[in-house]
Structure formats: structure tokens, C-alpha cells
C-alpha positions in Angstrom: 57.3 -2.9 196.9 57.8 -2.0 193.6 61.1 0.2 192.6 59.3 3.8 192.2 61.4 3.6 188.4 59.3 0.5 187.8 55.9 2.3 188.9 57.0 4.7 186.3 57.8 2.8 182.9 54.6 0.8 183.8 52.7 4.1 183.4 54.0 4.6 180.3 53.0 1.5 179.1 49.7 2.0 180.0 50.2 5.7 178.1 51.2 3.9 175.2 48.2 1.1 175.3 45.5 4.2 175.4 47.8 6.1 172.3 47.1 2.7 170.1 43.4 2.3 171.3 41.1 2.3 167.7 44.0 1.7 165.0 42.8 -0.4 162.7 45.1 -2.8 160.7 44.8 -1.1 158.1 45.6 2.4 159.8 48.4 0.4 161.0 50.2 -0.2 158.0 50.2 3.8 156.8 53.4 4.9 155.8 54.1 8.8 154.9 57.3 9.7 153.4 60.4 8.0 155.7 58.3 7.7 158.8 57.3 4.2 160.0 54.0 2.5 160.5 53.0 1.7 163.5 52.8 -1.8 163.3 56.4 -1.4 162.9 56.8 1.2 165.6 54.8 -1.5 168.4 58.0 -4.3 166.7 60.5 -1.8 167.7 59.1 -1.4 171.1 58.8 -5.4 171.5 62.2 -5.4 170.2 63.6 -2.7 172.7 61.8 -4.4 175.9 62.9 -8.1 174.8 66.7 -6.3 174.3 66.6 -4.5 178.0 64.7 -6.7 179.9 64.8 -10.1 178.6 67.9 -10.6 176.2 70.6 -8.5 178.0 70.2 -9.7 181.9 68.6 -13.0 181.4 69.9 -14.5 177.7 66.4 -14.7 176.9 65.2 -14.2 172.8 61.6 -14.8 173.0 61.6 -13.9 169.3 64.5 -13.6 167.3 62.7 -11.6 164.4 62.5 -9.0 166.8 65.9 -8.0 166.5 66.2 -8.7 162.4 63.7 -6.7 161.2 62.6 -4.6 163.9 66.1 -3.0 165.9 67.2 0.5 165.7 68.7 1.1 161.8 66.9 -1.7 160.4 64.9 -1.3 157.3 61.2 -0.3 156.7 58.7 -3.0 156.9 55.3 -3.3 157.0 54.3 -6.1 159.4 50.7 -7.1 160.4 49.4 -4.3 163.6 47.8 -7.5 165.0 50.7 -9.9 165.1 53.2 -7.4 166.6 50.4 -6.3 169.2 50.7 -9.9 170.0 54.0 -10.2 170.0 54.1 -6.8 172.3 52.2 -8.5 174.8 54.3 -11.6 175.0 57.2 -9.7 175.5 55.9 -7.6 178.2 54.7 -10.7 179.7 57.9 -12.5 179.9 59.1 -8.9 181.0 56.9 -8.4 184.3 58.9 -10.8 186.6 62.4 -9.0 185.6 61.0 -5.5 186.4 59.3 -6.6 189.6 62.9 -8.0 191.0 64.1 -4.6 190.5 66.1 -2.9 193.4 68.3 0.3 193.9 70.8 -2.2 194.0 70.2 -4.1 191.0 69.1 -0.6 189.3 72.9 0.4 189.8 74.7 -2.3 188.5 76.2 -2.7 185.2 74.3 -4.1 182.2 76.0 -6.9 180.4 76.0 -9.0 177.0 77.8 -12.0 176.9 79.4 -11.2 179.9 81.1 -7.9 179.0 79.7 -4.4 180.2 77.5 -2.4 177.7 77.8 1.0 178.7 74.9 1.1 180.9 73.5 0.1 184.1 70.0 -1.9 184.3 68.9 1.4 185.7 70.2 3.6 182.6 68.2 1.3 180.2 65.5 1.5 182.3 65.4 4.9 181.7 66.3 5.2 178.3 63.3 2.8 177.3 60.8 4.8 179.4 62.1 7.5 176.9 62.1 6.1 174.1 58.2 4.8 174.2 57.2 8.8 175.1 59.3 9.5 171.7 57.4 6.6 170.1 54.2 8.0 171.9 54.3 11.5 170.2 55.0 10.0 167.2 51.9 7.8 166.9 49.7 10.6 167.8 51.1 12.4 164.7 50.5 9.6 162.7 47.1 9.8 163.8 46.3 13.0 163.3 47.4 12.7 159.6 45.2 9.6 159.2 42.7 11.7 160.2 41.6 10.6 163.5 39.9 12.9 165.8 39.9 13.4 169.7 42.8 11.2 170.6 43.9 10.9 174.3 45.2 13.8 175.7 48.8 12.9 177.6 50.1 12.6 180.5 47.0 10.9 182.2 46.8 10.7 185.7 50.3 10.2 186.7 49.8 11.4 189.8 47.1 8.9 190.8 48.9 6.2 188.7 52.5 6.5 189.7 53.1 9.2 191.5 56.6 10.4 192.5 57.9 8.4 195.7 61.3 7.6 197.3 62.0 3.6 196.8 
């Protein structure tokens, strides 16, 4: 069975999916005053799974861009809303088998880079990604509303139904 944690971040995922459903490319590539896009935000987010899930435990870079242009600090771009979708989905992808081999166990051990401890366990950054897309979440709908669009989904959805809270 999947680790309840698991359950979780893949609702907010799926939160995430329904806050990006009708940007257009160009909508995408908005900038007002210092915030980012949101083609860039969806880079960032690639960037932070392929960093927590892929890069970190495994020694996997699925794409090395990611963490150029697209880490925490790095400058403002403007990349394509299509390609990073892409490149979203890919990551996620290559994600899925990591997360589903999750385990109290696992969840409690350190996580490490290049062998030497990070400060966190799997289960911290775990967390701190679920997080960090409900920060990215709130943003995007703000962006949104100041692009004008109307009637956006109304969060949290049916957590309940979707993941709903459970001992592992």
C-alpha cells in the first residue's frame, strides 16, 4: 500500500494539474514586477521533484537545465509553458517508482548527496515539496487573477475522497 505521505503529495499534484488547467503559452510567459511566470514556476517544480526524488537518492539528472536555470536563486527566465509542462511530466514520470517504494522506514532515514547527509530525511523533503507546490499553488492563482481569468478552481478539492488522512 501506498505510504499515507505519498497519498498526500500525489493530491497535490493533482491540485496543482487543475490550478494550470486553460493557461495559454502566452499567459504563461506573463511577468509582473519580480514575480515569475509560470512557465518558469512549472521549471522550478520539475527542478525540485528531479532534486528530491530522482537526483538526491538515486544520482539521477534527467535534465540538467533543470538545476541551471530553474533552482531556488537562479535568475528570471522566460521559458516555453509547453516545454516545461513536458519536461514536468517526465520528471514525475521517472519520479512515480521512487515514491511508490516509500516506507516509514525509508521515510526516516537520512537524505544524502554524494554520500554525505543533507540535513534532511527522505521524509523531511517529502514534506517540504508537498509545501512548496501549495506555495507555488497560491501563487499561480494570483497570477491568474491578474491576467484576468475568471472562475478558477476553488482549493482544497476533495481531499477527503482523494487522500484522506490514514495511519500507514
Amino acid at each position: 500500500m501506498t505510504h499515507p505521505l505519498v497519498d498526500q503529495f500525489r493530491f497535490t499534484r493533482s491540485e496543482w494539474m487543475h490550478g494550470l488547467e486553460g493557461v495559454t503559452e502566452e499567459e504563461g510567459a506573463r511577468h509582473f514586477g519580480q514575480m515569475n511566470c509560470i512557465s518558469w514556476i512549472v521549471g522550478h517544480l520539475a527542478w525540485h521533484e528531479q532534486r528530491t526524488f530522482l537526483q538526491r537518492p538515486q544520482d539521477i539528472i534527467l535534465f540538467p537545465k533543470l538545476n541551471e536555470v530553474f533552482a531556488f536563486g537562479a535568475l528570471m527566465s522566460t521559458p516555453s509553458l509547453k516545454e516545461m509542462s513536458e519536461t514536468w511530466q517526465a520528471v514525475t514520470k521517472a519520479a512515480d517508482p521512487y515514491l511508490d517504494s516509500l516506507t516509514t522506514a525509508i521515510l526516516l532515514t537520512p537524505l544524502l548527496l554524494n554520500g554525505k547527509e543533507v540535513g534532511q530525511t527522505r521524509g523531511d523533503a517529502l514534506r517540504r515539496i508537498t509545501y512548496h507546490y501549495w506555495y507555488h499553488i497560491g501563487e499561480i492563482q494570483a497570477i491568474r487573477q491578474m491576467i484576468g481569468h475568471k472562475d478558477l478552481y476553488q482549493y482544497v478539492g476533495n481531499i477527503e475522497g482523494e487522500a484522506p488522512y490514514r495511519r500507514e
